[in-house]
C-alpha positions, 0 to 999 in steps of 0.5 A: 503495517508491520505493527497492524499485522503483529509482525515484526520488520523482517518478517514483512520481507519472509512473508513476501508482502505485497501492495496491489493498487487498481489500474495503471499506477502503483500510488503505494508501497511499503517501507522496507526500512520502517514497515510504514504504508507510503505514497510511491507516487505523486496523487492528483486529485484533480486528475484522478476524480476531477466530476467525484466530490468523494476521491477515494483510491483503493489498494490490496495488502497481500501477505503470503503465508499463514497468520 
């Protein structure tokens, strides 16, 4: 993530980036060591889009300040 945005490691933490998934469970995070996008949770497919041939989970990055 820090590499997509053209930032710089600690730079992520100063501007105050967050990931926002819907619903109930926060399925991702961010590595603060590496800036990397990760799974924060385990995903099941089969529980999360048991009827739907195309299980896609959406998730907001949102970083304070201008860019």
């Amino acid at each position: 993530v820090a590499k997509d945005l053209g930032l710089q490691l600690p730079a992520l933490q100063d501007r105050g980036v967050h990931i926002i998934d819907r619903g109930r469970t926060q399925y991702f995070a961010l590595h603060e060591n590496t800036g990397h996008l990760v799974t924060a949770e385990r995903i099941d497919r089969e529980q999360l889009c048991r009827l739907v041939e195309k299980c896609v989970l959406r998730c907001e990055l949102i970083v304070e300040g201008e860019m």
